[in-house]
TORTORVEX-86151 format. One record per residue (C-alpha): residue in three letters; y negated, z, x. Coordinates in steps of 0.5 Angstrom, whole numbers, plus 500, padded with zeros to 3 digits. Each point is the difference from the previous one (the first is absolute). Last residue first. Layout:
TORTORVEX-86151
ALAYZX;...
end
This chain:
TORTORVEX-86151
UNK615068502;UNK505496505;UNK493495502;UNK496507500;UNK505503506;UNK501492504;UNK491501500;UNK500506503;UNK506499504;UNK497493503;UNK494506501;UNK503504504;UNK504494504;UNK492497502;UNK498507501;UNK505503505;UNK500492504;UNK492500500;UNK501507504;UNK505497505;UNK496495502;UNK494505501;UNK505504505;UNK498497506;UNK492501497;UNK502507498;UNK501501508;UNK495496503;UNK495506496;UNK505505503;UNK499497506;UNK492501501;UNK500507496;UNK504503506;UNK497496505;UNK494503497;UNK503506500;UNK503500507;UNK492500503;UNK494495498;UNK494501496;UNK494498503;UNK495497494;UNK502493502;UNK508502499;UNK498503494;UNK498494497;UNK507496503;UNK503505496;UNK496499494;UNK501492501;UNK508501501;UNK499503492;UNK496494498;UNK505496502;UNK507502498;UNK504506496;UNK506499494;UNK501506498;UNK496498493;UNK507495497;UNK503507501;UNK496503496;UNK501494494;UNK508500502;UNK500507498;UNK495499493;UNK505493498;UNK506504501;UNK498507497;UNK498496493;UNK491498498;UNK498504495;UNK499506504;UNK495496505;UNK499506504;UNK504505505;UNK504494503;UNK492497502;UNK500506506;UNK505497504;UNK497498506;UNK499508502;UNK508499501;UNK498494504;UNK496503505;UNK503506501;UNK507496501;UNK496496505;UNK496506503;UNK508503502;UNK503493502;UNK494500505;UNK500507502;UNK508499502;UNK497495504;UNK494502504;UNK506506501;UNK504495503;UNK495496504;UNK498507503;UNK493503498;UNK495503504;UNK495505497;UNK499501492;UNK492501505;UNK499492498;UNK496502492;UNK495503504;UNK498494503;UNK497500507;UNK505494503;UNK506500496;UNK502493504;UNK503502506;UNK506504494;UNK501493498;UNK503498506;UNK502493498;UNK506496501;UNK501497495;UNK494502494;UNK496494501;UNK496500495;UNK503495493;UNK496494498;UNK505497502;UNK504502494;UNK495499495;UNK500492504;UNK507499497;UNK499503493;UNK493496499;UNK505494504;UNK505500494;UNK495501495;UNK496494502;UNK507495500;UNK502504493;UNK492498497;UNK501493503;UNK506499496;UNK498502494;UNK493496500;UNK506494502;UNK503501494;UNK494499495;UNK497507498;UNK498501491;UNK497506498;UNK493497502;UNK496507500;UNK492500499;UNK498504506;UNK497506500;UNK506504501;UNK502496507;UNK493500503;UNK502508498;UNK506500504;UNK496497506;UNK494504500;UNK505507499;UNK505498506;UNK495496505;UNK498507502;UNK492501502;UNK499503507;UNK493501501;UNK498502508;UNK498507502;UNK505502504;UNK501493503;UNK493499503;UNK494499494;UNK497494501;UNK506496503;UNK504504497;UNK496499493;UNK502492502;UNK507501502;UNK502504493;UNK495495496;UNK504493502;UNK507504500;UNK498501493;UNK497494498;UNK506495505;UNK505504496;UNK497498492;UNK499493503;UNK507499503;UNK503504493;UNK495494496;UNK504495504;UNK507502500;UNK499500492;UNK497494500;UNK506497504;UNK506504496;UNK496496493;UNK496504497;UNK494497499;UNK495504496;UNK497502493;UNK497507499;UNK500504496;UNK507503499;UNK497508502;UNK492499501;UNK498507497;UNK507504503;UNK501497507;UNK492499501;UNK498507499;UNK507502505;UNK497496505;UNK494503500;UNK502507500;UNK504498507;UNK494496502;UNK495506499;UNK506505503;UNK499495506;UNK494501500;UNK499508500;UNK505500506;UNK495496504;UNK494505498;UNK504506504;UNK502506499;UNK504505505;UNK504497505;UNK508503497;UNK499503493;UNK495493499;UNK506496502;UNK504505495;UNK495500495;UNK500491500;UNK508500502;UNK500502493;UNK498494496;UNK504495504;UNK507505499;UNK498500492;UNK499492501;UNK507500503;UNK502504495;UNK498496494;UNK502494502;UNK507504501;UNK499502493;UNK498494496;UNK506496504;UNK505505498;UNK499500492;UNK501493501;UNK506500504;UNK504505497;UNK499497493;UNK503494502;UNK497493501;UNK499500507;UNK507503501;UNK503493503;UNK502503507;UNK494495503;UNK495503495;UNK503508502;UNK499498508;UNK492497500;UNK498504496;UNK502506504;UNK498497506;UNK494499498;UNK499506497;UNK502505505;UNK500506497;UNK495505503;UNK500508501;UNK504501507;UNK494497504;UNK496506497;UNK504504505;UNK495499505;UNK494501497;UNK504506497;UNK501503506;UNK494499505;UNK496503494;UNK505506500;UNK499501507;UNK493500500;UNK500506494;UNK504504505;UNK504505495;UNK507496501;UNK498500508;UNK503506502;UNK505499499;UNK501495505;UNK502494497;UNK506497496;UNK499503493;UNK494497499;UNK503493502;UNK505503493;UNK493501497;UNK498494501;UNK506496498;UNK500505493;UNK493497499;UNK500493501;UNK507500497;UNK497503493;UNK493496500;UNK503493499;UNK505501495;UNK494505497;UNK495495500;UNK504495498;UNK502505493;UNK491500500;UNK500492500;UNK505499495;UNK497505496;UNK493497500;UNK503493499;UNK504504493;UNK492501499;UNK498493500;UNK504497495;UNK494496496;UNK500496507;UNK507497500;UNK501499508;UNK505495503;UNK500499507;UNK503493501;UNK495498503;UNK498506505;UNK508500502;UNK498492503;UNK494503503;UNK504504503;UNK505496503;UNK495496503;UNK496506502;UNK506503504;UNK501493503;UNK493499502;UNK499508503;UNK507498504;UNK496494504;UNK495503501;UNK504505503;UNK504496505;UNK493497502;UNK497506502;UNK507502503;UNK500493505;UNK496506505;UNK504505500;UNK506496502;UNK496497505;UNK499508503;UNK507503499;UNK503494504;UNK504495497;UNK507501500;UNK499508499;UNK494500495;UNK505494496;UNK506505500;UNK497505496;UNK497497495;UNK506495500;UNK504504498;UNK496503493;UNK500493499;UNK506498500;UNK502507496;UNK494497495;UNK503493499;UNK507502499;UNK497504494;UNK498495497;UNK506496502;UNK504505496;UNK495500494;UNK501493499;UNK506500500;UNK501505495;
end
């Protein structure tokens, strides 16, 4: 319990900070320290991943449950994606809900709702002492699975938005890549995997990604630059390698301390949100006529998408019949968890002009659910405590 409260600590720390800092330092320095501060989240994030990869078990000869697992996460991401875009529908000039364009714009924009944050979850669940739990394993395979759903997506909505081109054709070749290696090399591999080792490989894996993304927008200008994800390479450079089971304390260490600053730097990763007049940055998207917007109304919107958002999350409760109500419950709760890869839509959006109150709109109900995360991985870790007193007694 803790732990789970310092997490959650960190995260509010730094969700402050990326609005106080801007103010204190000037917005202009600021911007300038937040590539490195980005660098720095991307190595976290692929430390913890590399370390999920390791203890992500598969048994091949049970591939079809997997194909199962991957269409029931499908839907848990697909059911909030589409319900919070036909809400956003729902906001604008009547008019629009026939334009084609607007659609677009929206289910661009709403995609940001369809991920679970991965590393933070993980992180979390392992900490409340749920690692060997059902509900943790069967977590695990669908968040990964999600994510990697929200990857391959964003291709066709990308294309949706600027029309095709070859960059996106390879990043699927990698995406495809990676999941070849995952399945064909799984436990192969030995290497160090000590905490420094691991940090060592999550440097190299961001220094690869960001080294290719900066490269290509140098050749190519930003818009046609190749963004590959640390996430799935990371996860996967776990998978291949062959798991040493036994961590030292000081492994354990390590990995609480990185975990507390990959929550802390998520929070500052954060736009600024106080103070901003979101309705000047709309610009020409059709998605910015739902009209200016009290900070009141924004919030009543929030809470809205938020309720949208984790009701779509809970899908899972629908299957899984041979598991009890509780561990099922505390599964689609243990998926609301929102994080990384759904900021990363936003910040997409962003760079294809979208703005106005829904993107503010969007923006906090993502900073919401992180607030919330704590109290989600305390629901669960006390479900599962019930799971687990209830079989005791049968």
């Amino acid at each position: 319990m803790r732990k789970i409260v310092l997490f959650s600590l960190f995260l509010i720390l730094g969700l402050i900070a990326s609005q106080a800092l801007p103010t204190m330092m000037g917005v202009e320095k600021f911007a300038s320290a937040k590539p490195t501060l980005d660098v720095m989240l991307y190595t976290c994030l692929a430390f913890i991943m590399i370390n999920v990869g390791r203890e992500f078990d598969l048994d091949k000869s049970r591939w079809r449950s997997y194909t199962a697992d991957y269409f029931i996460a499908m839907a848990t991401a697909a059911a909030p994606w589409l319900l919070i875009c036909l809400y956003y529908m729902t906001l604008l000039p009547s008019d629009l809900f026939t334009s084609w364009d607007a659609w677009k714009e929206n289910l661009l924009l709403s995609r940001f709702a369809a991920p679970t944050s991965a590393g933070i979850l993980f992180t979390m669940l392992a900490n409340a002492g749920l690692k060997k739990s059902w509900i943790y394993q069967k977590t695990r395979v669908l968040a990964i699975f999600d994510d990697l759903d929200t990857i391959l997506l964003m291709i066709p909505l990308q294309i949706f938005m600027i029309g095709w081109k070859w960059q996106l054709g390879v990043v699927a070749v990698v995406v495809f890549f990676c999941l070849w290696l995952g399945w064909t090399k799984l436990d192969k591999y030995k290497m160090q995997q000590d905490w420094s080792s691991i940090l060592g490989y999550a440097t190299i894996l961001v220094f690869l990604c960001q080294g290719l993304y900066l490269f290509s927008k140098h050749l190519f200008g930003t818009d046609a630059a190749i963004h590959i994800e640390v996430l799935l390479p990371a996860f996967v450079l776990g998978m291949v390698m062959k798991t040493r089971h036994n961590t030292s304390a000081a492994d354990e260490k390590a990995s609480t301390i990185i975990s507390y600053l990959f929550m802390f730097l998520v929070g500052l990763s954060a736009p600024l949100f106080v103070g901003v007049d979101f309705s000047a940055t709309a610009g020409d998207c059709l998605i910015g006529q739902v009209g200016q917007m009290s900070w009141g109304e924004i919030a009543m919107h929030v809470l809205i998408v938020t309720t949208i958002s984790n009701i779509g999350k809970m899908v899972p409760m629908f299957f899984y019949r041979d598991r009890k109500l509780t561990e099922r419950l505390a599964l689609s709760i243990g998926m609301f968890t929102r994080g990384e890869v759904g900021a990363g839509i936003i910040f997409v959006s962003l760079g294809y002009g979208l703005g106005g109150p829904l993107l503010a709109i969007s923006l906090l109900t993502i900073l919401s659910n992180l607030i919330l995360t704590g109290g989600f991985v305390i629901i669960v870790k006390r479900l599962a405590l019930k799971n687990e007193s209830a079989e005791q007694l049968a």
